[in-house]
BATORDO-626801 format. One record per residue (C-alpha): residue in one letter; x, y, z. Coordinates in Angstrom, 1 decimal. Example, Ala and Ser with C-alpha at 12.3 -4.5 7.8 and 13.67 -1.06 7.14 Angstrom:
BEGIN
[r A, [12.3, -4.5, 7.8]]
[r S, [13.7, -1.1, 7.1]]
This chain:
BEGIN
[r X, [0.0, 0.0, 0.0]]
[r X, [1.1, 3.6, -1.0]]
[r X, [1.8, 6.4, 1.8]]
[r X, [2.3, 10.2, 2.0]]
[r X, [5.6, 11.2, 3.3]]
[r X, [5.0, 14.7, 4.0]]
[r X, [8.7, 17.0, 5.4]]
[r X, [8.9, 20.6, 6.9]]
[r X, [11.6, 22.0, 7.7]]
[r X, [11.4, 24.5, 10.4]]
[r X, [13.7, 26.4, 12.9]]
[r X, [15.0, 23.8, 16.0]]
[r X, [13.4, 25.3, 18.4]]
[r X, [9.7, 24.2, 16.4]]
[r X, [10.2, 20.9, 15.9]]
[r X, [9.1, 19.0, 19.0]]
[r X, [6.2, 20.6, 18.7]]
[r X, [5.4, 20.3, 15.1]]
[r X, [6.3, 16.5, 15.4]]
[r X, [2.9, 16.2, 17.6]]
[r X, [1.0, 18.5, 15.4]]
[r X, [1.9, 15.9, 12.7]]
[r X, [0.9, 13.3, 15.3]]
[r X, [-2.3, 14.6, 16.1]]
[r X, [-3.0, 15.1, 12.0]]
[r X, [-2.8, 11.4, 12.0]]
[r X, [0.8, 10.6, 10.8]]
[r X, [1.7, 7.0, 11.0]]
[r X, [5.2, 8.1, 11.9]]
[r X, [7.8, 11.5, 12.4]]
[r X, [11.6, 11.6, 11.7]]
[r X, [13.7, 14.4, 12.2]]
[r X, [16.9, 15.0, 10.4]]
[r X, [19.4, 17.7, 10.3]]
[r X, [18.2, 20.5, 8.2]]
[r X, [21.3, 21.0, 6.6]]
[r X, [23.4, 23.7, 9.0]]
[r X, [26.4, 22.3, 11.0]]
[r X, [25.0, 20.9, 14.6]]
[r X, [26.7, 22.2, 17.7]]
[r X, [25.3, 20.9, 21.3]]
[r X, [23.2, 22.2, 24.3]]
[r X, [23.6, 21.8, 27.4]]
[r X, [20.1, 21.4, 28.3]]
[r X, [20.3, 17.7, 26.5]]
[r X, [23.7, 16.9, 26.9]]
[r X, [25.5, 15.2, 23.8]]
[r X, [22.3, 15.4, 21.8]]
[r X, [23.0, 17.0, 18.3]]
[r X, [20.9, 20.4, 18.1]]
[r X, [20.6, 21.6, 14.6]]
[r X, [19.1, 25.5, 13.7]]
[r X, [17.1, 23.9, 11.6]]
[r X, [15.8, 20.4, 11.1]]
[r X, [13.6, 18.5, 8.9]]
[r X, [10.4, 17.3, 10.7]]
[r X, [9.1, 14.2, 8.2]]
[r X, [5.6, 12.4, 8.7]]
[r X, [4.0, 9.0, 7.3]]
[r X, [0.4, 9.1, 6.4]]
[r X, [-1.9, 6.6, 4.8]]
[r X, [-2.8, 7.5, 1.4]]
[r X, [-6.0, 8.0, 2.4]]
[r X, [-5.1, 11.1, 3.9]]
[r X, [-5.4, 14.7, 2.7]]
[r X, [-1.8, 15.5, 2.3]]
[r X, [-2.4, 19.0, 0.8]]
[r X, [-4.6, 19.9, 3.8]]
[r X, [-1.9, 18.8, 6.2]]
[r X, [0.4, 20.7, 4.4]]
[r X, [-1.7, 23.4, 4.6]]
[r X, [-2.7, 23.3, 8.7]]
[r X, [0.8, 22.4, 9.4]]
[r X, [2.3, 25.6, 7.5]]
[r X, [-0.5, 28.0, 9.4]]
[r X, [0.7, 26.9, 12.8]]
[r X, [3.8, 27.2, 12.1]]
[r X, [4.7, 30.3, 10.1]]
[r X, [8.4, 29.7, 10.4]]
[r X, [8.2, 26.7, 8.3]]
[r X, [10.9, 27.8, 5.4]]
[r X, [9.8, 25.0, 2.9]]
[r X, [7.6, 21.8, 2.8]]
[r X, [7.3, 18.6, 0.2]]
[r X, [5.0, 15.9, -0.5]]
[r X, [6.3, 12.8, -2.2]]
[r X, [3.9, 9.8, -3.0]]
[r X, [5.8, 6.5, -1.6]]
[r X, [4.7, 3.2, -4.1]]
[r X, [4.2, -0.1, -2.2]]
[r X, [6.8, 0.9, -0.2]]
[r X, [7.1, -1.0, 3.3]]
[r X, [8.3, 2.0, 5.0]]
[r X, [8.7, 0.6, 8.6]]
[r X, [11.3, -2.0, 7.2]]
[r X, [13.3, 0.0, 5.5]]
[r X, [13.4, 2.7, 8.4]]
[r X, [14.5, -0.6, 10.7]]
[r X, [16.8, -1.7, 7.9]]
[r X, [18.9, 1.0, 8.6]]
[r X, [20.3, -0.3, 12.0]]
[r X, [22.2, -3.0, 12.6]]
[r X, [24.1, -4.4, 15.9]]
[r X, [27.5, -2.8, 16.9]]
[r X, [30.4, -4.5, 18.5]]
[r X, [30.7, -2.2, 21.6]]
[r X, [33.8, -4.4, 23.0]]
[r X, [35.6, -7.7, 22.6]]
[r X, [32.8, -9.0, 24.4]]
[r X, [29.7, -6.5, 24.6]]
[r X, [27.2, -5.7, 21.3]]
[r X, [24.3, -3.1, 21.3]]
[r X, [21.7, -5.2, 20.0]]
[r X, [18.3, -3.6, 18.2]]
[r X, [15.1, -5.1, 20.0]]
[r X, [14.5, -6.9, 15.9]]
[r X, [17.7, -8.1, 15.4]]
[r X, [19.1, -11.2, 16.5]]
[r X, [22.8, -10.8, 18.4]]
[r X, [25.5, -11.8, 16.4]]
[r X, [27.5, -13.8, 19.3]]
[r X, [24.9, -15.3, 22.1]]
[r X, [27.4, -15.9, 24.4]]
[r X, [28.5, -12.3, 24.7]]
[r X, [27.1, -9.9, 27.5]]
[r X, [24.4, -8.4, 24.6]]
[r X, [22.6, -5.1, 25.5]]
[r X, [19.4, -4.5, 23.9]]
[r X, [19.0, -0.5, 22.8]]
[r X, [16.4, 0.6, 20.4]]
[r X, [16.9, 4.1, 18.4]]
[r X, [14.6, 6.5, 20.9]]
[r X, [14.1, 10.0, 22.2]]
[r X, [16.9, 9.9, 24.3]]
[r X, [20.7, 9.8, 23.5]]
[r X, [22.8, 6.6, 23.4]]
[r X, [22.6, 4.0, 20.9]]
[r X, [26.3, 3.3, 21.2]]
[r X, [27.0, 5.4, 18.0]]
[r X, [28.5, 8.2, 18.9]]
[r X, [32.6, 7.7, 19.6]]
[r X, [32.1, 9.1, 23.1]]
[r X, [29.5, 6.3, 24.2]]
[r X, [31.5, 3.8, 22.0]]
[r X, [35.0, 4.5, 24.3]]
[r X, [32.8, 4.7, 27.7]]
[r X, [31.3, 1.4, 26.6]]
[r X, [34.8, -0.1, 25.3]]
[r X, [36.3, 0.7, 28.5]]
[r X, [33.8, -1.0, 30.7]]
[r X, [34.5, -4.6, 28.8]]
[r X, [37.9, -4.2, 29.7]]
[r X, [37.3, -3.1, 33.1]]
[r X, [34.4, -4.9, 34.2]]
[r X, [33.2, -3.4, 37.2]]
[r X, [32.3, -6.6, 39.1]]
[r X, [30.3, -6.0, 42.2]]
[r X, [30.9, -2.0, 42.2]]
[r X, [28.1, 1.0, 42.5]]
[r X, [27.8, 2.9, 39.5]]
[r X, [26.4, 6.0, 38.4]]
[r X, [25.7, 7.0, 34.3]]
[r X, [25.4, 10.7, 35.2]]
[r X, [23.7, 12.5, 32.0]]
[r X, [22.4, 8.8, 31.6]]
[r X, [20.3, 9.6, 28.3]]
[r X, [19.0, 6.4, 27.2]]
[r X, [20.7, 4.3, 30.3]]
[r X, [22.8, 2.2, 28.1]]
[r X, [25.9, 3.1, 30.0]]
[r X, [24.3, 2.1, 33.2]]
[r X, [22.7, -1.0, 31.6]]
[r X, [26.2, -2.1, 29.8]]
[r X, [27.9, -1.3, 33.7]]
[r X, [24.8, -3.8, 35.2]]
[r X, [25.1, -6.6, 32.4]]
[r X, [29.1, -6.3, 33.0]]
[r X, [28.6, -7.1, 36.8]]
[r X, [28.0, -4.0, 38.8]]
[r X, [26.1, -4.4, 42.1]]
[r X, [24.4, -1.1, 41.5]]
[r X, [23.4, 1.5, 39.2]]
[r X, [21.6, 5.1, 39.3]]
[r X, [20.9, 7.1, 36.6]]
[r X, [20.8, 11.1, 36.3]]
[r X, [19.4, 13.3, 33.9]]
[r X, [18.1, 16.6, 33.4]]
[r X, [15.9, 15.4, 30.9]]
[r X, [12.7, 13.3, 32.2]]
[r X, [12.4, 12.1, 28.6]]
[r X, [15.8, 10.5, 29.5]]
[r X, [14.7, 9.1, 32.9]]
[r X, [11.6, 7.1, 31.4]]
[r X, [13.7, 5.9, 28.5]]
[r X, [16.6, 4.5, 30.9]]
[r X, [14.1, 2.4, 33.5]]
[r X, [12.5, 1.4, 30.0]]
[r X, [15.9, 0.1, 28.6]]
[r X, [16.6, -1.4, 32.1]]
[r X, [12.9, -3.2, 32.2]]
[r X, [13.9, -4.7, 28.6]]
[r X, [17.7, -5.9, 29.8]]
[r X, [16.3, -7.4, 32.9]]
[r X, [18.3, -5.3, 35.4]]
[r X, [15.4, -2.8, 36.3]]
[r X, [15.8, -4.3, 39.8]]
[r X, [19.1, -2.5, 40.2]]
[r X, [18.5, -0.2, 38.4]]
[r X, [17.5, 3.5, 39.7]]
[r X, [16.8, 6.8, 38.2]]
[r X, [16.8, 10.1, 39.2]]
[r X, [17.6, 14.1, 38.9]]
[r X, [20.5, 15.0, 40.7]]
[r X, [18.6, 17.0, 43.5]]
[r X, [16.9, 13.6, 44.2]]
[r X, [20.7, 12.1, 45.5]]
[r X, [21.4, 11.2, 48.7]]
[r X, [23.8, 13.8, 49.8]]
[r X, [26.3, 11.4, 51.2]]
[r X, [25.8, 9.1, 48.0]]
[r X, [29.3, 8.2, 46.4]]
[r X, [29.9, 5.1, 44.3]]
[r X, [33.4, 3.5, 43.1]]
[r X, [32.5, 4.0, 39.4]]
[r X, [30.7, 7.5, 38.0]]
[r X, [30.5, 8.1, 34.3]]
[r X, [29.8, 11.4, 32.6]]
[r X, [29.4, 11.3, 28.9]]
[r X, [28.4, 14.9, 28.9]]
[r X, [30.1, 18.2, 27.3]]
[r X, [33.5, 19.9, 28.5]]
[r X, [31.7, 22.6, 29.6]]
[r X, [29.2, 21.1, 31.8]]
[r X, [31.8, 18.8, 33.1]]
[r X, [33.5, 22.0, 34.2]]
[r X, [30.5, 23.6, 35.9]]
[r X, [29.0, 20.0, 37.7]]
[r X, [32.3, 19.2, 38.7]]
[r X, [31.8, 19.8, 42.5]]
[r X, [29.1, 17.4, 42.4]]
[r X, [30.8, 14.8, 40.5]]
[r X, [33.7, 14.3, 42.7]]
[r X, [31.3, 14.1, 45.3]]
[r X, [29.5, 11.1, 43.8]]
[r X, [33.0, 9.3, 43.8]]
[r X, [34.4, 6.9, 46.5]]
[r X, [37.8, 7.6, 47.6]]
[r X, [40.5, 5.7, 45.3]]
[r X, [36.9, 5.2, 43.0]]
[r X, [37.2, 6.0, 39.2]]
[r X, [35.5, 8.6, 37.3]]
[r X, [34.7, 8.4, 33.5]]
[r X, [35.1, 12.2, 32.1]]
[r X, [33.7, 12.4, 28.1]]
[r X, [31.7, 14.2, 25.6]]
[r X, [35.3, 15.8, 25.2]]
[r X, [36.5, 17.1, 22.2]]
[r X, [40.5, 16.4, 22.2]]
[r X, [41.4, 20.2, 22.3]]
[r X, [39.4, 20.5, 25.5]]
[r X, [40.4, 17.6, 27.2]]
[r X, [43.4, 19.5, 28.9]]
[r X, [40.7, 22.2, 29.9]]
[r X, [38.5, 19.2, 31.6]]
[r X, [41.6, 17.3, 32.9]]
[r X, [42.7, 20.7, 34.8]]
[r X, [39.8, 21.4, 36.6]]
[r X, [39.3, 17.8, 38.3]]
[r X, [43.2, 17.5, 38.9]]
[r X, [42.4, 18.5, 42.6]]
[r X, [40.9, 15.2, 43.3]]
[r X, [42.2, 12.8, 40.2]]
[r X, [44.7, 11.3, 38.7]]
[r X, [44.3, 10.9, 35.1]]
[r X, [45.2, 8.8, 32.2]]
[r X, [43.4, 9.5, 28.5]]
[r X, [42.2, 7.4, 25.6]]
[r X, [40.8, 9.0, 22.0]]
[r X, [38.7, 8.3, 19.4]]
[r X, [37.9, 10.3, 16.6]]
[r X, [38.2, 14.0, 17.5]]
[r X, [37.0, 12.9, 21.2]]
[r X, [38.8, 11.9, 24.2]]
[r X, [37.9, 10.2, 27.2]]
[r X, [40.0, 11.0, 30.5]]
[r X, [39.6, 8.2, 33.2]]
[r X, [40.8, 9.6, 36.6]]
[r X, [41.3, 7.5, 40.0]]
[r X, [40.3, 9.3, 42.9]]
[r X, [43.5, 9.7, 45.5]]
């Protein structure tokens, strides 16, 4: 059967939004891609691409009136630069969007796993992440050296918080790996809902919490704290991040872009000892609490 595929493209800041208006018109489905401008990040969703502009895409049944949704869509939103309508023949839509993923070798032992896909080795520790809201499908370099380190050092028996958790897959991967313990943070309650959902799905919900920061016990500290983040939020939280450590703990400092690693490095040097691993233009500095 034949669908509508109907895209706007709309300032950033619009696009939440105009994916629900799309939902509420009836669309089967919303993407959203870059609009075509270089993406920076905000701190408000740590390590999520932000783009000025992106492309807000919805999936309708042919049935539908695409020139009238076209036509409400554009009236709500007046800063919607440009919109098309394509006609998509007998086109199973759903599997080629889930076509498009495939499992990733996070360690010599550890794969990110789509919820459709089978793993490729069923005797390694397998975490199963589906593409969401929230950031961390094991993509991005940072989340790829944060998971590589914790299948060399598998934190057997230890606490752990993912602080800027996202999804939760760093706190899942720490939980499947052997931790005793794991809490995740987030400013982002879209983040919080998506990491107990990924915890529900890898069967380690039971030890699994999640949380805002304000939400901590104050005297909570745990031998193994990773922040996949941005330098410049590292920098700000970093009082309360070497609180959450144990002493002679081990704190996992990323979202780093190399030249700001010696930025991030300096300010924790009070309480750490570091040593650095790269990959790509992004670094990850692993410090051991004295």
């Amino acid at each position: 059967m034949s669908h509508w595929q109907i895209r706007f493209r709309v300032p950033g800041e619009e696009s939440d939004a105009l994916g629900d208006a799309l939902t509420g018109l009836g669309a089967l489905a919303v993407t959203m891609e870059n609009g075509g401008a270089d993406e920076f990040y905000e701190a408000a969703y740590p390590q999520r691409p932000d783009w000025p502009e992106i492309d807000v895409t919805g999936m309708f049944e042919r049935s539908v009136d695409a020139p009238g949704v076209a036509s409400a869509i554009r009236s709500m939103f007046p800063g919607c630069s440009h919109h098309d309508i394509a006609r998509l023949e007998d086109q199973d839509w759903e599997r080629s969007w889930l076509g498009e993923f495939a499992p990733i070798q996070a360690g010599q032992g550890l794969w990110i796993v789509p919820s459709w896909l089978e793993p490729p080795d069923a005797s390694a520790v397998n975490i199963v992440i589906d593409p969401g809201l929230a950031f961390g499908t094991g993509t991005h370099p940072t989340t790829s050296l944060c998971l590589s380190w914790l299948d060399r050092n598998r934190p057997d028996g230890l606490d752990v918080v993912d602080f800027g958790c996202g999804s939760g897959i760093l706190a899942v991967a720490a939980l499947k790996l052997g931790a005793s313990r794991a809490w995740g943070v987030d400013v982002d309650p879209r983040a919080l809902i998506s990491s107990r959902e990924n915890a529900e799905r890898n069967k380690v919900s039971e030890r699994y919490s999640a949380c805002a920061l304000d939400d901590m016990s104050e005297n909570a500290c745990a031998q193994l704290v990773v922040a996949n983040i941005l330098a410049q939020v590292l920098i700000d939280l970093k009082d309360d991040l070497q609180q959450l450590v144990c002493t002679e703990g081990v704190i996992l400092l990323t979202g780093i872009l190399k030249e700001q690693a010696e930025q991030v490095r300096t300010q924790f040097e009070p309480w750490f000892d570091f040593s650095e691993e790269q990959r790509e233009a992004w670094s990850l500095l692993i410090g051991v609490r004295r």
